[in-house]
C-alpha positions in Angstrom: -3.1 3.9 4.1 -5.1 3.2 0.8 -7.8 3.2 -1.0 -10.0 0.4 -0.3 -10.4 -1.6 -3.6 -14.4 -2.4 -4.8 -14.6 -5.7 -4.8 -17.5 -6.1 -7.3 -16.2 -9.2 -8.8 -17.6 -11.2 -5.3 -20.9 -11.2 -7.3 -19.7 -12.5 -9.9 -18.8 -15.8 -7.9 -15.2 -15.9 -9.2 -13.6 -18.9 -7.4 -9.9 -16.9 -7.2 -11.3 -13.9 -5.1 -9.1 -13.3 -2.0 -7.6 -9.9 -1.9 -6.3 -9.4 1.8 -3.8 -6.4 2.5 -0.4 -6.6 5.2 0.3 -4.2 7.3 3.1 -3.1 9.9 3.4 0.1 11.9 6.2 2.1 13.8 5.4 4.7 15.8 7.6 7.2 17.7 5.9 8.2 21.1 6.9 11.1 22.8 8.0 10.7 26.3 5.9 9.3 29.0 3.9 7.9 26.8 3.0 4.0 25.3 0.8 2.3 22.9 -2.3 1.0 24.7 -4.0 -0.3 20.9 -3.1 -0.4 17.4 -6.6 -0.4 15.3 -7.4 -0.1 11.9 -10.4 1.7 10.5 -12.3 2.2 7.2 -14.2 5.7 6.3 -15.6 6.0 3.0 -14.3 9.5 2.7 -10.8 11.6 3.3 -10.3 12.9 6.7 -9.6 16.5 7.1 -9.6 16.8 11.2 -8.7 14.9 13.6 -12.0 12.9 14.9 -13.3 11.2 18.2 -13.9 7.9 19.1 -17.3 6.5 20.0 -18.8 4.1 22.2 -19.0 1.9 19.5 -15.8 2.1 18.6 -16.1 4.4 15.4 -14.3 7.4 14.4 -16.5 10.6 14.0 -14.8 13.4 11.9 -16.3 16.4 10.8 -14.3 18.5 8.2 -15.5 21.7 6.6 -17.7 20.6 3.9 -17.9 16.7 4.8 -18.6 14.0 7.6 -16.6 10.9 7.9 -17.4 7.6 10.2 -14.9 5.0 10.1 -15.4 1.9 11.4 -12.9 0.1 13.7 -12.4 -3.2 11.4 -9.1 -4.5 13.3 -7.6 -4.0 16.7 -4.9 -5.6 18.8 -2.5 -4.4 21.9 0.3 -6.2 20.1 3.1 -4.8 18.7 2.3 -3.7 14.8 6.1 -3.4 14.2 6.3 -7.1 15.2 3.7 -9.1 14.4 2.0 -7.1 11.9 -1.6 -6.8 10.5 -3.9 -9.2 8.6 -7.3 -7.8 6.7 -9.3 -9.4 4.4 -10.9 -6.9 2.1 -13.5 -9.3 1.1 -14.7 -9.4 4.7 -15.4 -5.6 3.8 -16.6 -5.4 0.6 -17.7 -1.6 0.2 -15.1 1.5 -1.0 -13.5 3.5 1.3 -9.9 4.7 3.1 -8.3 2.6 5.4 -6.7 4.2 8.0 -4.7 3.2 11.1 -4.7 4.6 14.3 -2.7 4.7 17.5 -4.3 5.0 21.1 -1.5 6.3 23.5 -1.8 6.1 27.2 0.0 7.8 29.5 2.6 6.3 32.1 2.5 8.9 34.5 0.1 12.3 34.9 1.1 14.7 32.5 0.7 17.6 33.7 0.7 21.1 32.2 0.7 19.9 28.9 -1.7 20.5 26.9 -2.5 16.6 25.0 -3.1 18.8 21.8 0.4 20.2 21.3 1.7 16.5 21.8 3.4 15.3 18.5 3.3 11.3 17.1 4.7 10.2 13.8 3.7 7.0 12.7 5.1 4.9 9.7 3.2 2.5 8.2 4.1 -0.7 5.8 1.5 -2.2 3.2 1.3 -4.8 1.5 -0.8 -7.6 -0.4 1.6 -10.6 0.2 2.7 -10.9 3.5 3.9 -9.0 7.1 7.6 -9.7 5.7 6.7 -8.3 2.2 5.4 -4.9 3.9 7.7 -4.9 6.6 10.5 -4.9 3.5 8.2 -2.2 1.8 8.7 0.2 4.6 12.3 -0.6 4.8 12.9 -0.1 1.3 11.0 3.2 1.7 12.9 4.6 4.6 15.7 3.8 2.7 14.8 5.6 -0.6 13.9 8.9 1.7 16.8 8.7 4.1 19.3 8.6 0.3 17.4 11.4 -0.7 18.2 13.6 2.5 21.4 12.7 3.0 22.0 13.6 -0.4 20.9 17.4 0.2 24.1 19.5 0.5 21.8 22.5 1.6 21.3 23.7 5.1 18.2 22.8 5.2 18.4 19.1 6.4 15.1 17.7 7.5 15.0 17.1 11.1 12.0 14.1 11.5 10.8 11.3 9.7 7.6 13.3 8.4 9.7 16.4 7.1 12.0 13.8 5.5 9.2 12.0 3.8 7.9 15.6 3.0 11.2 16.6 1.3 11.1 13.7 -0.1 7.9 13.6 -2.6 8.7 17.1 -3.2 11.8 16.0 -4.8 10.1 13.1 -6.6 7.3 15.5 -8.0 9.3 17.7 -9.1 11.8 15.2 -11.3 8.0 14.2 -12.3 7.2 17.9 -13.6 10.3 17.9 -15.2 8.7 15.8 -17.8 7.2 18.9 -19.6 8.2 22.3 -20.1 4.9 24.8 -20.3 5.2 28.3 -21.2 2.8 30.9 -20.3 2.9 34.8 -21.6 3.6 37.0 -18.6 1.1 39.3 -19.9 -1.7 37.3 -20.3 -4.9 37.9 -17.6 -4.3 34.7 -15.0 -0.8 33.6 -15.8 -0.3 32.2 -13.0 -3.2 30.8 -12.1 -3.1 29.1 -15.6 0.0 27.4 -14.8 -0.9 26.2 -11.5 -4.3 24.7 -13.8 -2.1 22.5 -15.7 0.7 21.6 -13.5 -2.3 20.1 -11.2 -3.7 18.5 -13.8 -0.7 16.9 -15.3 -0.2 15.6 -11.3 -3.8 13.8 -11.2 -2.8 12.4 -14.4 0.5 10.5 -12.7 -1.8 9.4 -9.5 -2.8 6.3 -11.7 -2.4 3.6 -12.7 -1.3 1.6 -9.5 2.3 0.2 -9.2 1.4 -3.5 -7.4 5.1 -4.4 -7.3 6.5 -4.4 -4.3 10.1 -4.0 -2.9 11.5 -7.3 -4.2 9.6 -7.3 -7.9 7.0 -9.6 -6.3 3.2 -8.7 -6.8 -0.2 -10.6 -6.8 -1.5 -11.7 -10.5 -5.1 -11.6 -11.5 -4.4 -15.3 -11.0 -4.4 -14.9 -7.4 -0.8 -16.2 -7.4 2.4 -14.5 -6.2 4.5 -13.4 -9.0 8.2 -11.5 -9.5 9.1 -9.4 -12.5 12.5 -10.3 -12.4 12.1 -14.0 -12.7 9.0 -13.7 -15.2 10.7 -11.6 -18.2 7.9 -11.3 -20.9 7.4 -13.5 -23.2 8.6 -12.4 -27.1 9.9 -9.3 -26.4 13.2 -8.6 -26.9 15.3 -9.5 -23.5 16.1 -6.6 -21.4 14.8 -3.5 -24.1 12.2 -1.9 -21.1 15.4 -1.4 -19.4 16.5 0.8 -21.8 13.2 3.1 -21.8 14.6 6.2 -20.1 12.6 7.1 -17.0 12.5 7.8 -13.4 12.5 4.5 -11.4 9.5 4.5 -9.1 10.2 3.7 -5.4 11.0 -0.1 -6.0 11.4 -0.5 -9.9 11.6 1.8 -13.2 8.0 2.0 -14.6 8.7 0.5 -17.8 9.5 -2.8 -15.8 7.2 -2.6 -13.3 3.7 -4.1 -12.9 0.4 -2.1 -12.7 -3.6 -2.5 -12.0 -6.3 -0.4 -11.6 -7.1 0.0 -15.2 -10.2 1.3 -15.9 -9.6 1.1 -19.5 -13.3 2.3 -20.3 -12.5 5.5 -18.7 -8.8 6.0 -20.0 -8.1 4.0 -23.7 -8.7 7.3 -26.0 -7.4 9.9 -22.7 -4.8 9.5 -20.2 -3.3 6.4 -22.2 -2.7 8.3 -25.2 -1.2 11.1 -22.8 0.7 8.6 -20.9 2.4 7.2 -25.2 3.0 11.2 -25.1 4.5 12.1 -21.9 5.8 9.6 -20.0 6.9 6.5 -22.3 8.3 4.2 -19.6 4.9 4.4 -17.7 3.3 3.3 -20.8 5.6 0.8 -21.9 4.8 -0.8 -18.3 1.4 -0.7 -19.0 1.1 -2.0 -21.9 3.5 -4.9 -20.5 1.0 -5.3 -17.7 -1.5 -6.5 -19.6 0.2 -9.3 -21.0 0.8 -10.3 -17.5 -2.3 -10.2 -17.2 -3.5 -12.3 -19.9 -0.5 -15.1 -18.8 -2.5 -14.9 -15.8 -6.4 -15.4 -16.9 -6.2 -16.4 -20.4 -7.7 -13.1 -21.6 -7.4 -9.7 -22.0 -8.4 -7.7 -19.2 -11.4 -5.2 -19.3 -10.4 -3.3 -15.5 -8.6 -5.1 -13.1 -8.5 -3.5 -9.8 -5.6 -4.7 -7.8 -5.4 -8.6 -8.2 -9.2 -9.5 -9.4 -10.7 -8.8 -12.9 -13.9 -7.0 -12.0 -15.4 -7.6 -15.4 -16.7 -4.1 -15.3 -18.3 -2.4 -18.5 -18.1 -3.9 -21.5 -15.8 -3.8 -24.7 -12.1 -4.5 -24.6 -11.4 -0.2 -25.0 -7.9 -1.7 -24.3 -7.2 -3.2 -27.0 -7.0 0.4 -28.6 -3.9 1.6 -26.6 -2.0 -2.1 -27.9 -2.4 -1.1 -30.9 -1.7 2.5 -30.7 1.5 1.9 -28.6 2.6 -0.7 -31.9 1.7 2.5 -33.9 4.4 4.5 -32.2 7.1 1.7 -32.4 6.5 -0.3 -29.0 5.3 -3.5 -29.6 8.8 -4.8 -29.4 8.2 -4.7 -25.7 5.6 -6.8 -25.5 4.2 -10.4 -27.4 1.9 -8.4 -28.9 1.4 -11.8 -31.4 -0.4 -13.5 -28.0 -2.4 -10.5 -27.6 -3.7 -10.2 -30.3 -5.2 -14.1 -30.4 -6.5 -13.5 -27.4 -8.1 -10.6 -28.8 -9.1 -12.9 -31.8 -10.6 -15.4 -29.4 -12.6 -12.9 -27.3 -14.3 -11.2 -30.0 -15.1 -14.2 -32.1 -15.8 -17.4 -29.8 -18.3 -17.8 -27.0 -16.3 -16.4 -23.6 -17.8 -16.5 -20.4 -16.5 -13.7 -18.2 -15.2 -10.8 -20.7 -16.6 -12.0 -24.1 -19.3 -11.0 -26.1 -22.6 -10.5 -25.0 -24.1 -10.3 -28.1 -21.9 -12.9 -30.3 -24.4 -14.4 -32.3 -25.4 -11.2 -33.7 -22.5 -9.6 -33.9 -21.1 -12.6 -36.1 -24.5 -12.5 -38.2 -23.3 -9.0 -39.3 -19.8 -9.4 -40.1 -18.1 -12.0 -42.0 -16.4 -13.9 -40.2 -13.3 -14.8 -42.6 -12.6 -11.3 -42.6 -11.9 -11.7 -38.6 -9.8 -14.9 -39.3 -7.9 -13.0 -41.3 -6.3 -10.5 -38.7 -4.6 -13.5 -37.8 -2.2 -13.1 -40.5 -2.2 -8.6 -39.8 1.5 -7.5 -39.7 1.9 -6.3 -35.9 
């Protein structure tokens, strides 16, 4: 279902920690057939096989070059369509997958068939807000998928949710890929498989960062607070221009509008951010609108949020390099880039507590500080 977030920041005692994650399920059981259990699990690796319960209530899978234990963390009888799932991650603090699992049971004996050859699809709904929010997530979902297949004119209609969903990201991929164009000599040695190299590695570069908003524009803040991007605008940027970035909407919202996390901007500010100003401009435009969020939100600029807490993680503000790189290439207009950049000021001059300098008093002993002052009069 997702990636289970670290949730370093607990050490840090920050007072506005409390990430917990929504979930609703649907599940088509085949005949003779009902839902004894719903339970959710957390493994701190991908599964590859299908794995056995234990006495203790864990999952033990055993793929080809891995082993996996997930640990039953939630479990009810109840309907999951219904009344829906409540986890708090912080009750969990370690990374892993969370997964959810059915338990069927038959109604009457079953025999002569085999339990292996019997087929379940189960849909699942996520969310950080609420049961309604991911209940509407799902919704929207099934929506987006069941436009897309009716919208096939071929003969080749899929036949089941999974093969929709399927045909689905394939098309969505595929509009992604559409983004470049790379030519490869026939005649070179490994053609193809040099093709394949970059096309895989232009994917893992769109599996991050993480769209937080939801169905309805609404999505958690590093404030802890529910926020909507249609109600919110950003502040000093000309009204409605992120609209106008061309782009493929994601499943809710067109990138350049929407609202990310999961920045490890250590990792990614002279890399895939730079890529990102390259190849996919409404991705980056949201980004770099993102982060203003995120200072509304705190009061500073972030250093790697991950989902709705600032983990503090690292050190530096390597963001701050992408701002300005993005105002290089003519977008700051879509952001106050005036705000960020006297938050910037404050950060790296004054005494800041959570993602200011370490090192201040020696850092200001070596520079002159009126030079500093002075960016606050830069052309942006």
């Amino acid at each position: 279902l997702s990636n289970w977030l670290t949730t370093s920041v607990r050490d840090r005692n920050n007072p506005r920690t409390n990430m917990k994650i929504y979930i609703v399920g649907e599940i088509q059981t085949p005949t003779g057939y009902s839902v004894s259990s719903w339970q959710l699990c957390k493994g701190t690796h991908s599964m590859s096989s299908y794995g056995n319960e234990s006495e203790e209530g864990e999952i033990e899978d055993s793929g080809r070059d891995h082993e996996v234990t997930c640990r039953t963390i939630y479990k009810t009888s109840s309907d999951l369509s219904s009344n829906g799932a409540v986890v708090d991650m912080m009750e969990h603090s370690k990374s892993g997958i969370l997964y959810a699992r059915a338990v069927l049971t038959a109604s009457t004996p079953n025999t002569g068939v085999d339990s292996e050859d019997i087929s379940v699809e189960i849909q699942v709904g996520i969310s950080f807000i609420s049961v309604a929010n991911a209940r509407g997530n799902l919704k929207k979902s099934q929506q987006n998928i069941h436009e897309q297949s009716h919208s096939d004119t071929s003969n080749n209609l899929p036949t089941s949710s999974f093969d929709s969903t399927r045909s689905f990201a394939t098309t969505v991929w595929c509009d992604e890929f559409a983004h470049i164009n790379i030519d490869v000599d026939d005649q070179l040695a490994n053609a193809r498989e040099t093709l394949i190299s970059l096309y895989s590695s232009y994917y893992r570069t769109m599996l991050t960062p993480t769209i937080y908003t939801e169905h309805d524009g609404s999505y958690v803040g590093l404030d802890n607070l529910v926020h909507n991007i249609y109600s919110e605008g950003t502040s000093g940027a000309k009204a409605g221009t992120a609209a106008k970035i061309k782009g493929i909407a994601s499943s809710f919202v067109p990138y350049a509008e929407a609202y990310f996390s999961d920045l490890s901007l250590w990792d990614t500010f002279r890399t895939h951010l730079p890529w990102q100003l390259l190849t996919r401009t409404d991705a980056a435009v949201g980004t770099l609108r993102s982060l203003e969020k995120m200072i509304d939100h705190q009061g500073l600029f972030p250093r790697w949020p991950l989902g709705s807490v600032e983990t503090g993680c690292m050190i530096g503000l390597h963001g701050s390099a992408f701002v300005l790189e993005a105002c290089l290439k003519g977008y700051g207009e879509y952001a106050n880039i005036t705000a960020i950049q006297q938050v910037l000021l404050k950060q790296t001059t004054e005494p800041v507590k959570l993602l200011g300098r370490t090192d201040l008093d020696h850092y200001l002993s070596e520079m002159k500080l009126n030079q500093w002052k002075e960016m606050e009069n830069l052309p942006h």
